[in-house]
C-alpha positions as CSV (number, residue, x, y, z in Angstrom):
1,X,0.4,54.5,10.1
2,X,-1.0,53.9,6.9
3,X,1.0,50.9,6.2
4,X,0.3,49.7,9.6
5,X,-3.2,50.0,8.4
6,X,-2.9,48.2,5.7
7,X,-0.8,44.9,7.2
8,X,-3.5,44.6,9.8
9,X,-6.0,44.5,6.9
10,X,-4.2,42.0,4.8
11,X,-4.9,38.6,5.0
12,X,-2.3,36.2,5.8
13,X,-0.7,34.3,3.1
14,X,-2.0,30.5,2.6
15,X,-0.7,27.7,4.3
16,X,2.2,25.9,2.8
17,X,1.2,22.6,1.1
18,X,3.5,19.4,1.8
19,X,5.4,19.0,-0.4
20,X,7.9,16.1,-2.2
21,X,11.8,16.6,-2.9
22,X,11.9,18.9,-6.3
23,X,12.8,17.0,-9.4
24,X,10.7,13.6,-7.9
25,X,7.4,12.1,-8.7
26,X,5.9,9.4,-6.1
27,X,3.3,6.8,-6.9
28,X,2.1,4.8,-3.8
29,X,0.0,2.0,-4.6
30,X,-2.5,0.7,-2.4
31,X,-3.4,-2.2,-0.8
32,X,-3.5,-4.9,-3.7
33,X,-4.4,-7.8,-2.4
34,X,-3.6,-10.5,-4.9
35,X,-5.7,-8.8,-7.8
36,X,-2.5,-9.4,-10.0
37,X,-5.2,-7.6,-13.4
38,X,-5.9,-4.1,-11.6
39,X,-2.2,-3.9,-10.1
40,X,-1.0,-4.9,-14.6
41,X,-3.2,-2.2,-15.2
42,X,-1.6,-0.1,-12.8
43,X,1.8,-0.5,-13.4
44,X,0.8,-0.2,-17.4
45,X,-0.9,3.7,-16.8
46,X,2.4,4.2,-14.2
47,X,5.1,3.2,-17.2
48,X,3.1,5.6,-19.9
49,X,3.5,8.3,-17.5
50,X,7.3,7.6,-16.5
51,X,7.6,7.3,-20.4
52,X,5.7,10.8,-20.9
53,X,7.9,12.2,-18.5
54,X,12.0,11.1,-18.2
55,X,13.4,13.9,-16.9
56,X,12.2,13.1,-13.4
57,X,13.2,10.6,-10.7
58,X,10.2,8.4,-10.6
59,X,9.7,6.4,-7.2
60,X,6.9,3.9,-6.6
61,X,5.8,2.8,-3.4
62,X,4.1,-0.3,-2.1
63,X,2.0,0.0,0.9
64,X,2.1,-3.5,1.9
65,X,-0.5,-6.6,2.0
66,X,0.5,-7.7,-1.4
67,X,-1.4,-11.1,-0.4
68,X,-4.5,-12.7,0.7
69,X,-8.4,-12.8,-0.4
70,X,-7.8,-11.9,-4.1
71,X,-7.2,-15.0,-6.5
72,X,-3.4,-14.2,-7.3
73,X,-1.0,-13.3,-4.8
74,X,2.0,-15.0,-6.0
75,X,1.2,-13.5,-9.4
76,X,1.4,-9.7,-7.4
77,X,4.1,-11.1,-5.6
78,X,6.5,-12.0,-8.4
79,X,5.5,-9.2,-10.5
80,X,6.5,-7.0,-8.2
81,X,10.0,-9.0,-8.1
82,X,10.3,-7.9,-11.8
83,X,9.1,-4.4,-11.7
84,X,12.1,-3.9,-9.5
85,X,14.4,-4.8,-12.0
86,X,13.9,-2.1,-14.1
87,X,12.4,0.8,-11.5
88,X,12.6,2.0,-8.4
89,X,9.9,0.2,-6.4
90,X,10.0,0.1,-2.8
91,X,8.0,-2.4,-0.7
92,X,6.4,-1.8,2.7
93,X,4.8,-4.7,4.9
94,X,1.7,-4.9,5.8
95,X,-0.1,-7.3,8.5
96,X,-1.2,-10.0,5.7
97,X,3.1,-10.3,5.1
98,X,3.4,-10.7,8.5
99,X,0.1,-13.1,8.7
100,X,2.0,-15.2,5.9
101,X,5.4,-15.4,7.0
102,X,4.0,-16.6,10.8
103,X,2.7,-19.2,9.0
104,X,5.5,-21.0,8.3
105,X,6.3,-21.2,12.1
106,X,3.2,-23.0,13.4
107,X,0.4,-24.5,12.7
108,X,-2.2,-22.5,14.8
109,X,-0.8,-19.3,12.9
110,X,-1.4,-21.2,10.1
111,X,-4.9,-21.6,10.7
112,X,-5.4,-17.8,11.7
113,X,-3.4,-17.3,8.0
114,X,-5.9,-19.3,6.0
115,X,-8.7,-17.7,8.1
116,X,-8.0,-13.9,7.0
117,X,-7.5,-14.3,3.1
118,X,-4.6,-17.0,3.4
119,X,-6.4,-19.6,1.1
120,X,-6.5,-18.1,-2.0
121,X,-2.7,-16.8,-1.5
122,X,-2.0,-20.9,-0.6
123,X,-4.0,-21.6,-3.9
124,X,-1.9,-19.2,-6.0
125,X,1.5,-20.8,-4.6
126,X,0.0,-24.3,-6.5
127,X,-2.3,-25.7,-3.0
128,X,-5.8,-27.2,-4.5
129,X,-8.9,-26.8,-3.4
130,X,-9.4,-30.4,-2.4
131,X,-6.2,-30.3,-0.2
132,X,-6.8,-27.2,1.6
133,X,-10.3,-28.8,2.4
134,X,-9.6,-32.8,3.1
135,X,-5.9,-32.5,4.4
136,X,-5.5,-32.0,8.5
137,X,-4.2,-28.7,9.3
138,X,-1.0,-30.1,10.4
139,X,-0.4,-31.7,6.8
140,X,-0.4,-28.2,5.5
141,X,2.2,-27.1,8.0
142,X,4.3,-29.6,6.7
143,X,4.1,-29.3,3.1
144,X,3.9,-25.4,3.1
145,X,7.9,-24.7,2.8
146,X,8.3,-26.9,-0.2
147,X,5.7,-25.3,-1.8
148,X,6.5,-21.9,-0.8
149,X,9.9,-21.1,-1.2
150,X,12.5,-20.0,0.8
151,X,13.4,-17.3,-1.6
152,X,9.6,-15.7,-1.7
153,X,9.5,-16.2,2.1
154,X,12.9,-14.3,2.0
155,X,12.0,-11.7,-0.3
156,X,8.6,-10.8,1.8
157,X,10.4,-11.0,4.5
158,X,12.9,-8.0,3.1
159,X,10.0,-5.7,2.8
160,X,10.3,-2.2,4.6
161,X,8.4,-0.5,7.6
162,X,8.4,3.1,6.8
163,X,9.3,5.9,4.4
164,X,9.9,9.2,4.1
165,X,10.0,11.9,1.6
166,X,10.1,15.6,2.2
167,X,6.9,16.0,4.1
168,X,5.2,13.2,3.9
169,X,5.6,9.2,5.1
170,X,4.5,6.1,4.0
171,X,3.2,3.4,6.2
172,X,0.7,0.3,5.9
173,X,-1.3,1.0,8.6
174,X,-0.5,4.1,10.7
175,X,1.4,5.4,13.0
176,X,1.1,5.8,17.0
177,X,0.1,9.9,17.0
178,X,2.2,9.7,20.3
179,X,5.1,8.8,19.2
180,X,7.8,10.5,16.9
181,X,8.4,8.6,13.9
182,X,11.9,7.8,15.0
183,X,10.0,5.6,17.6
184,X,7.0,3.3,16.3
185,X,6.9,0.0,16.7
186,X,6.1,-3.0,14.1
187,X,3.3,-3.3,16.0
188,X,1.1,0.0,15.3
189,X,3.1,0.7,11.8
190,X,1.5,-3.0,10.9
191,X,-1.8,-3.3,12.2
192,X,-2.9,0.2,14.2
193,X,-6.7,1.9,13.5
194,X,-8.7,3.5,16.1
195,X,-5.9,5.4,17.6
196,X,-4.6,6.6,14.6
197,X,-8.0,6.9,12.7
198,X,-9.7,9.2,15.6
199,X,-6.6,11.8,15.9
200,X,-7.5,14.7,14.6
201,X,-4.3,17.2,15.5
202,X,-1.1,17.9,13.3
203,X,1.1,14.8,13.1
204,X,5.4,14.9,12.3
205,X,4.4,14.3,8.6
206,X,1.0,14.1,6.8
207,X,1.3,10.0,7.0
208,X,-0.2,8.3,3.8
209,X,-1.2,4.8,4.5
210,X,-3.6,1.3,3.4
211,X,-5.1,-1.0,6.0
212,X,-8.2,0.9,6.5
213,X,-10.6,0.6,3.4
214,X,-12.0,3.4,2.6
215,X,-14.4,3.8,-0.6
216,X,-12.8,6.5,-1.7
217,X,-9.2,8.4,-1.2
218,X,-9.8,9.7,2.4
219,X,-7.6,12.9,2.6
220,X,-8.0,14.5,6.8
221,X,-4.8,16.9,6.4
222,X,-2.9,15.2,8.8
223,X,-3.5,11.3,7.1
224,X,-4.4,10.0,3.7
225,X,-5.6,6.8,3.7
226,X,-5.5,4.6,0.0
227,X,-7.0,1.2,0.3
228,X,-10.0,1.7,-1.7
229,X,-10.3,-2.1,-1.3
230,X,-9.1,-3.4,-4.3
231,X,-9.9,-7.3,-3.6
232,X,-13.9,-6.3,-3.1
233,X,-14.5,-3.5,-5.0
234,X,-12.4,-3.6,-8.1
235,X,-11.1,-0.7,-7.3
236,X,-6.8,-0.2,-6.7
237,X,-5.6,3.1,-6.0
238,X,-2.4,5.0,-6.8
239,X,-1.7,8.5,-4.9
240,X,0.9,10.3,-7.1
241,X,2.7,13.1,-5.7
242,X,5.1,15.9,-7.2
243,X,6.2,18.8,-5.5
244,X,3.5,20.0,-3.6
245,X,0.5,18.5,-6.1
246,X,-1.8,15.9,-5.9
247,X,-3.7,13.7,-7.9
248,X,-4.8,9.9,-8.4
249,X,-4.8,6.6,-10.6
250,X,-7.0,4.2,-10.3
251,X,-7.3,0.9,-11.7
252,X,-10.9,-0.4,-11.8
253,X,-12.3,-3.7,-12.8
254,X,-15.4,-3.5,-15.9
255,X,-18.1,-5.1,-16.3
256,X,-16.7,-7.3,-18.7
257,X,-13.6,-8.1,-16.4
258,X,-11.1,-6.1,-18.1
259,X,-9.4,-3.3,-15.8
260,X,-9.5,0.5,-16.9
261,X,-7.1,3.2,-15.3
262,X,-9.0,6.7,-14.7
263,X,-6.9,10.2,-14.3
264,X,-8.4,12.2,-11.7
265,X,-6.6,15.9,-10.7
266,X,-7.0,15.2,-7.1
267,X,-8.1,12.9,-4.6
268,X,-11.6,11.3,-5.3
């Protein structure tokens, strides 16, 4: 009776926090958006830590929409090419990679490109500002393959819709909260908000994701959403994960240009 007593009285143990597979540490990088000196930054704070730490398996994760409305997407683009070489960086689309590569197929996705941050990722590939303003729309079209090339088209074009890890996944955008993972669509993992933004029950995996800026890491339980809006704010975010902790990078852009990484213990 009395120990009946006393398991009636005893709170229940916490929740279990998601976790990561042991032995792993995650860093999932925002939405960049061609700001090639906060992503250097970045990557810089990211190789001290790996350095700091080489016992574990270090992962890094790209949420997608590498491109468009900073100043240096190819820059982002080809840096990201080389970070590869040496660590295990995986690349997600996002709905600017898609934007770009439709480019390339006609000219009025062309002009929806240049409209939603496409210009300044045209004037990092070597465009001027005087052609992307005198030449006809259909003059672009034509010279964009030669001076994009087939091999960055290719590589963008290579770039993943989803991963997993323990309990979490990673997406660009979301994720349909009525479907299992197993069945999303390009679609919803690309471009989705209001459906996935407004759910508020459990989902198959607490879904960390870009797409939706946010001025600050916004953490519901079921979502975590990263784009802190790096291209406006000057402010690129890195979730890092191991086993079931949490905590942030983020590269911001000073007053005097230069970007600075700050450490925070958890979400901010």
């Amino acid at each position: 009776m009395l120990q009946r007593l006393r398991d009636f009285f005893t709170p229940p143990p916490p929740p279990k926090l998601p976790e990561v597979p042991a032995g792993r540490r995650y860093y999932v990088i925002g939405d960049i958006h061609g700001r090639l000196d906060l992503y250097e930054a970045l990557i810089g704070a990211i190789e001290e830590e790996i350095a700091g730490a080489p016992d574990l398996d270090h992962r890094i994760v790209v949420l997608g929409d590498l491109v468009d409305r900073g100043a240096d997407s190819a820059g982002v683009v080809e840096r990201t090419r080389v970070w590869q070489q040496t660590r295990n960086v995986r690349v997600l689309a996002g709905n600017h990679e898609e934007m770009f590569l439709a480019a390339f197929q006609k000219p009025e996705a062309l002009r929806h490109f240049i409209k939603h941050g496409g210009h300044e990722t045209l004037l990092s590939y070597g465009f001027t500002r005087r052609q992307l303003s005198e030449m006809p729309l259909e003059a672009i079209f034509e010279a964009l393959p030669s001076v994009v090339s087939q091999s960055v088209r290719d590589y963008i074009a290579g770039f993943e819709m989803m991963i997993r890890a323990g309990d979490y996944v990673f997406v660009h955008a979301g994720i349909d909260p009525a479907r299992p993972l197993a069945e999303q669509t390009r679609g919803d993992l690309l471009w989705i908000r209001e459906r996935f933004l407004s759910h508020e029950g459990p989902l198959e995996k607490v879904v960390v994701h870009g797409h939706t800026i946010f001025s600050h890491v916004m953490d519901c339980g079921n979502r975590i959403g990263i784009d802190t809006g790096a291209f406006r704010s000057g402010v690129l975010t890195a979730l890092v994960l191991e086993g079931d902790q949490r905590r942030i990078l983020q590269a911001r852009a000073g007053d005097d240009g230069a970007a600075q990484v700050f450490h925070g213990d958890r979400e901010q």
